[in-house]
VOTIKOL-986971 format. One record per residue: residue in one letter; x, y, z of N, C-alpha, C in turn. Coordinates in steps of 0.2 Angstrom, whole numbers, padded with zeros to 4 digits, always signed. Layout:
BEGIN
aXYZXYZXYZ...
***
This chain:
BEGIN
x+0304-1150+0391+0298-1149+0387+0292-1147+0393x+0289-1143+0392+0283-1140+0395+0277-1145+0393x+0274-1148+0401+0269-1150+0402+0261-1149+0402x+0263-1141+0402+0255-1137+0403+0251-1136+0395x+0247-1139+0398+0241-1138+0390+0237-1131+0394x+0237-1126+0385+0235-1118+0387+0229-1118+0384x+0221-1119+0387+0215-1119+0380+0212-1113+0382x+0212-1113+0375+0210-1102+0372+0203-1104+0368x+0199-1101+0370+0193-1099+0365+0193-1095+0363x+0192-1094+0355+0189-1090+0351+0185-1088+0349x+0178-1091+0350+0173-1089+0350+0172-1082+0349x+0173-1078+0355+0170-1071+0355+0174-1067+0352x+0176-1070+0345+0182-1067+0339+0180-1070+0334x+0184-1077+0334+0182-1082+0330+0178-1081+0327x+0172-1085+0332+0166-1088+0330+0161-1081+0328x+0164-1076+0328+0157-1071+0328+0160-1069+0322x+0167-1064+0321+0168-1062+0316+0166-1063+0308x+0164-1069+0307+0164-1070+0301+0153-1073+0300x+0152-1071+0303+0145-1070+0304+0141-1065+0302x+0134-1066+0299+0133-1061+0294+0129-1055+0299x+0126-1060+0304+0121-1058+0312+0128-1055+0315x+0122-1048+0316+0129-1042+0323+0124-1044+0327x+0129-1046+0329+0130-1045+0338+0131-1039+0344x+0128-1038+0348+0130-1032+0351+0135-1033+0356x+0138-1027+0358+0142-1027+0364+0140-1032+0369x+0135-1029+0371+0132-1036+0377+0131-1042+0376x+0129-1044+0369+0129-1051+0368+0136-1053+0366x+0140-1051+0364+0147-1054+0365+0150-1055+0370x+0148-1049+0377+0149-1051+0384+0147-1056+0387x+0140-1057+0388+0138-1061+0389+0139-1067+0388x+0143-1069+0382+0146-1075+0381+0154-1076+0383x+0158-1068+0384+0164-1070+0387+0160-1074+0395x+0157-1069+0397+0156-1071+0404+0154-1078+0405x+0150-1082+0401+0149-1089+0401+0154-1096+0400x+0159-1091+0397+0166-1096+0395+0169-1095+0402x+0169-1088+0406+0173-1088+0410+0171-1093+0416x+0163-1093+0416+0160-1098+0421+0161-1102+0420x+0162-1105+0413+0163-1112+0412+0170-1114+0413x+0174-1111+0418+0181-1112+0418+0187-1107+0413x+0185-1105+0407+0190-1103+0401+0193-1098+0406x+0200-1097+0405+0204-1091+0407+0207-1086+0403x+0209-1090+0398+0211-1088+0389+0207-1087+0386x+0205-1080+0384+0200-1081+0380+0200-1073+0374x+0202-1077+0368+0201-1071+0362+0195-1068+0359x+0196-1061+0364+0188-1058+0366+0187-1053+0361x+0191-1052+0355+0192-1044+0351+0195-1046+0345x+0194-1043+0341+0200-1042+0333+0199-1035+0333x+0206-1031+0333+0207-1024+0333+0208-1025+0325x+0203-1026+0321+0205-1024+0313+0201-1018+0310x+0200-1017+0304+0198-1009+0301+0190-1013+0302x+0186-1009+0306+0177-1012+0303+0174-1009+0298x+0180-1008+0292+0176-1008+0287+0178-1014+0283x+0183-1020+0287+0182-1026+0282+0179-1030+0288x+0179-1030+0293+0177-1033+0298+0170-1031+0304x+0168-1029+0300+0160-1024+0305+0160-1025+0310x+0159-1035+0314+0157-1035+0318+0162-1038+0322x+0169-1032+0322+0172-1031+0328+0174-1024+0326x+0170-1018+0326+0170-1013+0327+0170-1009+0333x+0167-1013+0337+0164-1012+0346+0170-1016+0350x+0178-1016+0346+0183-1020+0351+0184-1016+0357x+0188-1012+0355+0188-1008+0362+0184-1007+0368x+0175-1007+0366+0172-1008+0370+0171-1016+0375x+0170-1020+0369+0171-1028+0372+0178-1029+0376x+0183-1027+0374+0189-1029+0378+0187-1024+0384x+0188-1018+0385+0187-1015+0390+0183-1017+0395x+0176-1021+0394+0173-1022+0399+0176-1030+0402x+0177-1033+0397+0181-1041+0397+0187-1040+0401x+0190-1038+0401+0197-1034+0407+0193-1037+0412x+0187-1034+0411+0186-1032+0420+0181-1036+0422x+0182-1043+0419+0181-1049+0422+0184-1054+0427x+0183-1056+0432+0187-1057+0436+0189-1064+0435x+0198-1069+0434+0199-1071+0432+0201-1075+0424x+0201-1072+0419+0201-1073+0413+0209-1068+0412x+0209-1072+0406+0215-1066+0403+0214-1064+0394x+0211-1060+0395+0207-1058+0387+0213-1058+0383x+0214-1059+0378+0217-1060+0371+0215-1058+0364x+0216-1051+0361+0217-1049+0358+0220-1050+0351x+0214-1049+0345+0218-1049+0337+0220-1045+0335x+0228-1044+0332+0228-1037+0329+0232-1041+0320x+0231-1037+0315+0234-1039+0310+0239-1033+0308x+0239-1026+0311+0244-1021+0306+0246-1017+0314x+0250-1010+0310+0250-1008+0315+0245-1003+0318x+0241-1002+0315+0234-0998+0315+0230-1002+0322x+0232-1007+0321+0228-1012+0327+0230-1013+0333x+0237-1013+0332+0241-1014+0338+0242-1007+0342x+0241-1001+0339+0241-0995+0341+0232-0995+0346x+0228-0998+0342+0222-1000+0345+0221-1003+0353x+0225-1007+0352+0223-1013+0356+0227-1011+0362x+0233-1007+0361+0241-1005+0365+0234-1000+0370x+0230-0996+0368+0227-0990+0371+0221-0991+0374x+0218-0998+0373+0213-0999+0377+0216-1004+0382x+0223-1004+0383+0225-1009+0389+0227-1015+0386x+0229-1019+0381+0226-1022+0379+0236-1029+0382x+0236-1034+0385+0242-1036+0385+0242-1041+0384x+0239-1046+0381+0240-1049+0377+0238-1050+0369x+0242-1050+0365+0240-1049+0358+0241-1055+0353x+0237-1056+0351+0240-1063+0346+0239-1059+0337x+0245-1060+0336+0246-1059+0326+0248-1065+0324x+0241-1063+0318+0242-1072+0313+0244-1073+0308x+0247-1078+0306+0249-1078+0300+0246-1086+0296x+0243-1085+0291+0241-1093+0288+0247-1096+0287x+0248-1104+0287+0253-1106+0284+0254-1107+0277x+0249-1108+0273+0248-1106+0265+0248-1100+0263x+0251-1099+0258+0249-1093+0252+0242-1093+0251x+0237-1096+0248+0233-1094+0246+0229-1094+0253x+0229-1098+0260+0227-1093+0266+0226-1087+0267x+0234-1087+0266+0235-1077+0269+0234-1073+0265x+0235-1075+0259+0232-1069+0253+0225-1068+0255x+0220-1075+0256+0213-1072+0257+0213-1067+0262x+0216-1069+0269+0216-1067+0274+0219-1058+0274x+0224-1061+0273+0229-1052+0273+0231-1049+0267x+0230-1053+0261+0232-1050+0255+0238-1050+0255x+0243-1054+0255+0252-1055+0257+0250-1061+0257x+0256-1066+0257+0259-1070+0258+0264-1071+0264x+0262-1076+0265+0267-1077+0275+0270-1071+0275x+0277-1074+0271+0283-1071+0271+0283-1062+0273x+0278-1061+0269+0276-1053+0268+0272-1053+0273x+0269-1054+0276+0265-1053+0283+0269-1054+0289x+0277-1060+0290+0280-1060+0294+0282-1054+0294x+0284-1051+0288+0289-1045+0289+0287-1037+0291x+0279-1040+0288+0276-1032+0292+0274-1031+0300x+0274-1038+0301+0275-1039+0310+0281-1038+0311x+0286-1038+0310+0291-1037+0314+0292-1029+0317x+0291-1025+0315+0289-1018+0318+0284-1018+0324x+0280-1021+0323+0275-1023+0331+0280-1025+0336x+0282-1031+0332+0287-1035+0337+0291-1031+0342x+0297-1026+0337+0300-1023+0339+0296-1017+0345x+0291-1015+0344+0290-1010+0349+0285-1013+0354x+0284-1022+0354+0279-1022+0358+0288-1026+0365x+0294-1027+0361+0299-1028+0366+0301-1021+0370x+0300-1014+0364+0301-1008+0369+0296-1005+0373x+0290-1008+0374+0287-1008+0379+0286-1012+0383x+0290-1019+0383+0290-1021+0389+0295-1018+0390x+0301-1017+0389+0308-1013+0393+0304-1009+0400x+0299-1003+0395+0299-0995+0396+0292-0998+0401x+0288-1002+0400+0283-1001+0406+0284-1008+0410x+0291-1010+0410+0292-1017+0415+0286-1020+0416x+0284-1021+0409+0279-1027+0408+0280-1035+0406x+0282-1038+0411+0284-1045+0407+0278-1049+0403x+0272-1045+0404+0265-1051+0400+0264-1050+0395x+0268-1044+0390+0264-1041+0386+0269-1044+0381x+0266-1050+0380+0268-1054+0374+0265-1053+0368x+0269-1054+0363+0263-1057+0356+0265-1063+0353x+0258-1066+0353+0260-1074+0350+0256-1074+0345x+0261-1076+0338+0262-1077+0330+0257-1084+0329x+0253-1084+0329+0248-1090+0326+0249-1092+0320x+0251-1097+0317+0253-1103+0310+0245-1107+0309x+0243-1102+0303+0237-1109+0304+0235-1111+0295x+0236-1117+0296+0233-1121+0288+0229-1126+0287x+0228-1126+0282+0221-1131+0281+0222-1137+0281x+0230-1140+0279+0232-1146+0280+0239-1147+0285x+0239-1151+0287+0244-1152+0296+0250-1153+0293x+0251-1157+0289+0258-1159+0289+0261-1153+0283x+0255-1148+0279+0259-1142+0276+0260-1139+0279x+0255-1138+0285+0255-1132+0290+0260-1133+0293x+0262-1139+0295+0269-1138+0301+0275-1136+0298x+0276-1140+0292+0282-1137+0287+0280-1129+0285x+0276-1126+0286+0276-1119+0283+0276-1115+0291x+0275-1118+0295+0275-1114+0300+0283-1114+0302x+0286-1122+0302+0294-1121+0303+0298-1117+0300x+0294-1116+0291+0298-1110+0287+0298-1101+0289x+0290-1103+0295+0288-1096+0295+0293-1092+0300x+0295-1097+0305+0297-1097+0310+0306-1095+0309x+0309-1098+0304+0314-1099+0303+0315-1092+0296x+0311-1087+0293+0311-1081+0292+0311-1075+0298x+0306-1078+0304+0306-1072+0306+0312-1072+0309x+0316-1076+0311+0323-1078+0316+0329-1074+0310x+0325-1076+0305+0333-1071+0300+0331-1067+0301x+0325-1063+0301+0325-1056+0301+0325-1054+0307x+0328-1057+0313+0330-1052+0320+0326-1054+0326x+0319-1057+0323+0315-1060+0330+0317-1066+0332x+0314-1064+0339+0318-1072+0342+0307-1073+0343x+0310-1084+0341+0305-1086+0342+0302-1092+0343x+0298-1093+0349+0300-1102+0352+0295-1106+0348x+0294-1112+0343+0290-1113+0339+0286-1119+0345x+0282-1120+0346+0277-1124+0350+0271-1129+0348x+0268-1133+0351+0263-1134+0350+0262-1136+0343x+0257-1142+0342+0256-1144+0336+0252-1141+0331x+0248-1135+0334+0246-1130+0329+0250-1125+0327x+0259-1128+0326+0262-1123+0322+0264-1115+0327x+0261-1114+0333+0262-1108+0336+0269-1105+0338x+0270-1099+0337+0276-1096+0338+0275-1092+0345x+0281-1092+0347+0278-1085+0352+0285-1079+0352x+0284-1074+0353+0290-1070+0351+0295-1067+0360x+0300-1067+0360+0301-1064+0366+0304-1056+0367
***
């Protein structure tokens, strides 16, 4: 068992996205740069989703791009399809995290699908983000599948189920942490 505790803000994702106040590029910088002061390494600095549901991360490419080039941090990356991963893949982006709720009525809000149907439209990501590790000997460029529900003991049984779908359909995947977390190799 692994000892090491991993702590990721999402603030300059999380916390902004769902806000009715736009944010500029610079004011979302400005805040990566204060976490990074404040110690944070991991830090999910972007959602590569369509900003026509998501407006105020419209400016991800610009946000990650200068985030990169912080010294010290390891920016991390939202993607939900492959439009996003395609995104995120061309502004550099090597770490990626894809989510999935552990309820239905979650991820229907969230993705309009159910786990199961969101696991499955990941797996294509999955598959071409192992054949770009092959092709550019990149061992970092992981994507970690995030289980998230509004109740723990549903969550963790829907993440075990979610976990135990993607394994039959071909991914390999080490279930983790008490937040249900997957990570794919």
């Amino acid at each position: 068992m692994n000892d090491q505790v991993i702590l990721v803000d999402v603030a300059p994702r999380d916390g902004i996205q769902n806000e009715k106040l736009m944010l500029t590029a610079a004011q979302k910088l400005e805040l990566i740069r204060r976490l990074a002061a404040a110690g944070m390494c991991w830090i999910e600095v972007a959602s590569f989703a369509s900003p026509k549901w998501v407006p105020q991360m419209a400016d991800a490419e610009e946000v990650f791009g200068a985030a990169s080039k912080i010294p010290g941090i390891r920016p991390i990356v939202l993607v939900l399809n492959d439009r996003g991963y395609d995104r995120a893949v061309a502004a550099g982006a090597r770490h990626i995290r894809l989510v999935v709720a552990a309820t239905d009525t979650m991820n229907l809000k969230n993705a309009n699908a159910r786990p199961g149907e969101t696991m499955a439209s990941y797996r294509p990501i999955f598959e071409r983000a192992a054949r770009r590790r092959r092709t550019d000997r990149c061992d970092r460029n992981r994507l970690r599948l995030s289980l998230r529900g509004p109740c723990r003991s549903r969550s963790a049984a829907s993440a075990r189920s979610a976990v135990r779908r993607g394994r039959r359909g071909g991914s390999r995947f080490r279930r983790h942490g008490r937040d249900g977390g997957a990570e794919s190799d």
